[in-house]
MIDOSE-1310 file (N, C-alpha, C; in nm, 2 decimals, decimal comma, always signed):
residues 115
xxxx	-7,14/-13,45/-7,38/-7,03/-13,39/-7,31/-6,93/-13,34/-7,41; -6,93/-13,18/-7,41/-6,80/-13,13/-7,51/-6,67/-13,12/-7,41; -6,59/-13,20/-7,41/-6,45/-13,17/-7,33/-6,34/-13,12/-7,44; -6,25/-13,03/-7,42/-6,13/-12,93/-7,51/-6,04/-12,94/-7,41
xxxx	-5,90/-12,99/-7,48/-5,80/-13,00/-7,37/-5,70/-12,90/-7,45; -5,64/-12,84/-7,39/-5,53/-12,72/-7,42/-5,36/-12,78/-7,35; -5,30/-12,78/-7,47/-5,16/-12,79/-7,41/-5,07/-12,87/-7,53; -4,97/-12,88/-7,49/-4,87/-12,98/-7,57/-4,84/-13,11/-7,53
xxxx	-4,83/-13,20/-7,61/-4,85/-13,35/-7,67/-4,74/-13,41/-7,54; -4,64/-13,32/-7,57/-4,48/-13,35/-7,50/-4,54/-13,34/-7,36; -4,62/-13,29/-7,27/-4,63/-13,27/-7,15/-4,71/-13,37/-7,07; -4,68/-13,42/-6,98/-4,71/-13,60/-6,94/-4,85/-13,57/-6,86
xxxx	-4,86/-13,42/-6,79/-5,00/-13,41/-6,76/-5,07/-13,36/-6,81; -5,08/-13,32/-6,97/-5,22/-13,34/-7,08/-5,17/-13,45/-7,11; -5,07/-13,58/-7,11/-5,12/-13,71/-7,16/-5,20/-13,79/-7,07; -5,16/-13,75/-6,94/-5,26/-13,83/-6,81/-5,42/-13,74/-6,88
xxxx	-5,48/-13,64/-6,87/-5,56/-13,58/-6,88/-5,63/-13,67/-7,02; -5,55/-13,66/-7,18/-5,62/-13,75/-7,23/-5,61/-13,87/-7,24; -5,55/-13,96/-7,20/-5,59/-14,08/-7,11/-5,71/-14,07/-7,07; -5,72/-13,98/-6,95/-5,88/-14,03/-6,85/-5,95/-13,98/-6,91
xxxx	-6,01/-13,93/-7,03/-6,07/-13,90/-7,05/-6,12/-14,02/-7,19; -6,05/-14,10/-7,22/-6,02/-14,18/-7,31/-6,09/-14,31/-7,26; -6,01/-14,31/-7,14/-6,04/-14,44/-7,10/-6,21/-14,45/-7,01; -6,26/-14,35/-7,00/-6,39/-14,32/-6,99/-6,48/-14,35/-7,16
xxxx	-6,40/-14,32/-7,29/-6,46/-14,32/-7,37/-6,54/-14,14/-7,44; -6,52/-14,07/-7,38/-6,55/-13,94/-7,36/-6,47/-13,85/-7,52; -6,53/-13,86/-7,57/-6,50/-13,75/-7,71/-6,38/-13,68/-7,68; -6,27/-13,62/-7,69/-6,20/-13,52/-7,65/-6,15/-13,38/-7,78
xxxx	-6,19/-13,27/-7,77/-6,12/-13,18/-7,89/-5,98/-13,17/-7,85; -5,85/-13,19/-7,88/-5,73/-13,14/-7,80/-5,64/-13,05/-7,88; -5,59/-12,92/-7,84/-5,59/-12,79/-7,88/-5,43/-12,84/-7,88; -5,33/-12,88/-7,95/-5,20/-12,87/-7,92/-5,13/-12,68/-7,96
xxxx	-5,07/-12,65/-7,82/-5,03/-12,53/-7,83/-4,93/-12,49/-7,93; -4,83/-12,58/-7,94/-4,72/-12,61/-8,03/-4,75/-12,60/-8,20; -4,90/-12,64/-8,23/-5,00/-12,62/-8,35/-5,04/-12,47/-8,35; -5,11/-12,51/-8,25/-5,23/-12,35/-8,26/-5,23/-12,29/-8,13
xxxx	-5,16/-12,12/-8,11/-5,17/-12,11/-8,00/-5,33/-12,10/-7,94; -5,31/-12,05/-7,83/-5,47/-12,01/-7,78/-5,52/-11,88/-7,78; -5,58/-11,85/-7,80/-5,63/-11,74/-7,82/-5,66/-11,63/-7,65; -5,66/-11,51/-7,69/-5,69/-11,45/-7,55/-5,80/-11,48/-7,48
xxxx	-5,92/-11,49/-7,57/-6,04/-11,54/-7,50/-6,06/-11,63/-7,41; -6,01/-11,75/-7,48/-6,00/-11,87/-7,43/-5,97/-11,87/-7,33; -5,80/-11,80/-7,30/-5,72/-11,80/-7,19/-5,80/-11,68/-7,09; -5,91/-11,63/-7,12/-5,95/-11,54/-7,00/-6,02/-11,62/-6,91
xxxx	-6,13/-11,69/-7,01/-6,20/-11,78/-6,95/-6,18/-11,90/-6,81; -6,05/-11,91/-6,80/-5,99/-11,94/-6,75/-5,91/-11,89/-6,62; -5,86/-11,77/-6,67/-5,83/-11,67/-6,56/-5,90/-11,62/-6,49; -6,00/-11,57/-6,55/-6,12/-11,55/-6,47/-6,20/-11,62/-6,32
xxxx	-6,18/-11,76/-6,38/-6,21/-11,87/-6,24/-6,09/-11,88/-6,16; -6,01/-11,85/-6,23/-5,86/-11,92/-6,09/-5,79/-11,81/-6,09; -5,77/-11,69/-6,19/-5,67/-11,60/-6,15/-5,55/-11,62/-6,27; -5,49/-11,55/-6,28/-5,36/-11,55/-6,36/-5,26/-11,60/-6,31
xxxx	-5,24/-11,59/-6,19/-5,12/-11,63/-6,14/-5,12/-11,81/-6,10; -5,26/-11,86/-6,11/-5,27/-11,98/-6,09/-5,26/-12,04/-6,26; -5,30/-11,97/-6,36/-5,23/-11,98/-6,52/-5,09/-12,06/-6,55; -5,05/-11,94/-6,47/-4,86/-11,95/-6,48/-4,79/-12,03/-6,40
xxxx	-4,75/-12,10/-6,51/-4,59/-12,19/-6,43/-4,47/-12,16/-6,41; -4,47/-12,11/-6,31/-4,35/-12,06/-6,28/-4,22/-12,08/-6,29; -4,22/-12,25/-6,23/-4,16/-12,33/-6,31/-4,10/-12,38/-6,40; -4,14/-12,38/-6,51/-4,16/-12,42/-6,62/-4,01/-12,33/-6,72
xxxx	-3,95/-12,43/-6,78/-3,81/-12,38/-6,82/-3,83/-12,27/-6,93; -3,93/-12,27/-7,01/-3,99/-12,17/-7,09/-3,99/-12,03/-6,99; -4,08/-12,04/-6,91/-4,05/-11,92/-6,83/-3,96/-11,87/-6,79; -3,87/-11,96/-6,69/-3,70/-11,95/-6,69/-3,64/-11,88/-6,75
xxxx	-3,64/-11,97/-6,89/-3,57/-11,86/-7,02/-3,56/-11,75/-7,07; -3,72/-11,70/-7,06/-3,73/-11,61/-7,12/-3,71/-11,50/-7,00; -3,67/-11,51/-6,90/-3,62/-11,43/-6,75/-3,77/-11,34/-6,68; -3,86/-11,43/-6,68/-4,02/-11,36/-6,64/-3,98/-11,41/-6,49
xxxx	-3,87/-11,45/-6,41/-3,96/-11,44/-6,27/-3,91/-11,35/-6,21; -3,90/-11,23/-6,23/-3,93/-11,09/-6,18/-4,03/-11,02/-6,21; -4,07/-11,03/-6,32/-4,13/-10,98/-6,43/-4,31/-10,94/-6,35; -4,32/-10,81/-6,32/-4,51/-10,80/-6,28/-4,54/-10,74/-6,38
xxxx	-4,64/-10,80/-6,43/-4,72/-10,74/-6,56/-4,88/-10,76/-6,54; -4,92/-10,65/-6,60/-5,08/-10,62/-6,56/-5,14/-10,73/-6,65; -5,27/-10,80/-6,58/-5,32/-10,97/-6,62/-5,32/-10,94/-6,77; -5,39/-10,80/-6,83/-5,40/-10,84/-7,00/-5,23/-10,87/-7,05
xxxx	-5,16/-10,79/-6,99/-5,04/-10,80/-7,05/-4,93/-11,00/-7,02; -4,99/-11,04/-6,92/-4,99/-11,14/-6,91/-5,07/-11,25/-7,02; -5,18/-11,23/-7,04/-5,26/-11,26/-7,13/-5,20/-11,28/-7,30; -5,18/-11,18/-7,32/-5,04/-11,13/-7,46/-4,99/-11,25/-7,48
xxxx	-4,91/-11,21/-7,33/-4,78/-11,32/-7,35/-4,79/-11,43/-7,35; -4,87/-11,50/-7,30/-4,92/-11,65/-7,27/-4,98/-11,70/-7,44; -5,01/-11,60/-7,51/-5,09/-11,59/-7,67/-4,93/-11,64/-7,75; -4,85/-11,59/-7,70/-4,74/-11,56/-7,81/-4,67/-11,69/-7,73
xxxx	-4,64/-11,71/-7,59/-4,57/-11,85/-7,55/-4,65/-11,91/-7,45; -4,72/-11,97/-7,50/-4,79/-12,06/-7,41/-4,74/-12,14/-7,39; -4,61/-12,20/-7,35/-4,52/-12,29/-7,27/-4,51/-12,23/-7,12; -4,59/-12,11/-7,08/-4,56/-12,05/-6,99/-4,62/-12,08/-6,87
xxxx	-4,74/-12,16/-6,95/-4,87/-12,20/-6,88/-4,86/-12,32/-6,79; -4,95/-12,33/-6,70/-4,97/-12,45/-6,64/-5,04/-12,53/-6,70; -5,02/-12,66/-6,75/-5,12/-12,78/-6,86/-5,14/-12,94/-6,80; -5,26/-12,94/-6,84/-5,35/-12,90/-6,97/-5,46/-12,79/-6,86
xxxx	-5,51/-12,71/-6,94/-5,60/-12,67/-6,92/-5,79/-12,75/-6,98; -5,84/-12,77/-6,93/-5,92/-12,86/-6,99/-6,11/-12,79/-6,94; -6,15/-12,77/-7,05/-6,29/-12,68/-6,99/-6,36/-12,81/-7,06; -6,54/-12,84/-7,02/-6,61/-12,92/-6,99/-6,72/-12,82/-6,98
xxxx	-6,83/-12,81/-7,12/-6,95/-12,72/-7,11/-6,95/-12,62/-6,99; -6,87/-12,49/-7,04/-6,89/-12,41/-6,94/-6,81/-12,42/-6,80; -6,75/-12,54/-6,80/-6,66/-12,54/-6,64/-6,52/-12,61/-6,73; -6,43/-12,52/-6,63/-6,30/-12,50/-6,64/-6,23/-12,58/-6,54
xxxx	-6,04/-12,63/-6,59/-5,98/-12,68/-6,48/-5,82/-12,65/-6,51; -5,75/-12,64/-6,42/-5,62/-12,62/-6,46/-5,54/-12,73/-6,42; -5,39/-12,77/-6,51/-5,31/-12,87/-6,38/-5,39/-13,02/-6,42; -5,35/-13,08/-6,38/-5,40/-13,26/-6,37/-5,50/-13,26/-6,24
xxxx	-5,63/-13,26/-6,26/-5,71/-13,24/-6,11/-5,82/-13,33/-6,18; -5,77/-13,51/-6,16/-5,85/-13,61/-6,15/-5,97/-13,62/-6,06; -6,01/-13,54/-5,98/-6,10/-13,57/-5,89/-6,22/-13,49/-5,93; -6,18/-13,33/-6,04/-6,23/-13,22/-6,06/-6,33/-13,28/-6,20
xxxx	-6,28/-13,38/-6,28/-6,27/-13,45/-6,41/-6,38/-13,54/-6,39; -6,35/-13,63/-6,26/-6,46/-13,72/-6,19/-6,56/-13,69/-6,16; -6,57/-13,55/-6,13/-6,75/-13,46/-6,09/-6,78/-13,44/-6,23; -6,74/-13,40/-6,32/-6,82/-13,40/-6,43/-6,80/-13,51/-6,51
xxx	-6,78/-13,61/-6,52/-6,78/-13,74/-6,57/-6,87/-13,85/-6,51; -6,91/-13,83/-6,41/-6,95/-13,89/-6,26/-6,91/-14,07/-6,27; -6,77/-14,06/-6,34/-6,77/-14,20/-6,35/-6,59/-14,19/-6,27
């Protein structure tokens, strides 16, 4: 099982995320955004299954600041921006051979862990 968790250290749900994944014993690669942003690929892989707008945190004081909640921008151009601040995102993002999850979704983690 290759699990890759995406996000920053400071954010309490990529620390729930590597937790359970820890506490299973389960290998983890974890991508700190704050290190190394993510690449566009990455982040399509992702949009692709949920959508862009399920990406973005809306929320999120990074967004706030930088004054995006008016802001429509076409998905690549979304994409860009998420490369350059990925505080923008909803975390962790966490893929598992091929399947994808966004957000803290313990139940989603449980189907492919079957523990």
């Amino acid at each position: 099982m290759n699990v890759m968790i995406f996000g920053v250290q400071k954010d309490s749900d990529t620390r729930k995320a590597l937790r359970f994944f820890k506490e299973r014993r389960i290998k983890v690669h974890f991508n700190d955004f704050k290190v190394r942003a993510p690449s566009k690929g990455e982040l399509r892989r992702f949009q692709q299954r949920y959508g862009m707008e399920a990406l973005l945190n809306r929320d999120s004081k990074r967004f706030q600041s930088l004054g995006l909640g008016a802001a429509h921008y076409s998905e690549d151009r979304w994409l860009e921006l998420a490369t350059e601040e990925p505080e923008i995102l909803r975390m962790p993002l966490v893929r598992c051979d091929g399947k994808v999850s966004i957000g803290h979704d313990e139940a989603t983690w449980r189907s492919w862990t079957g523990r």
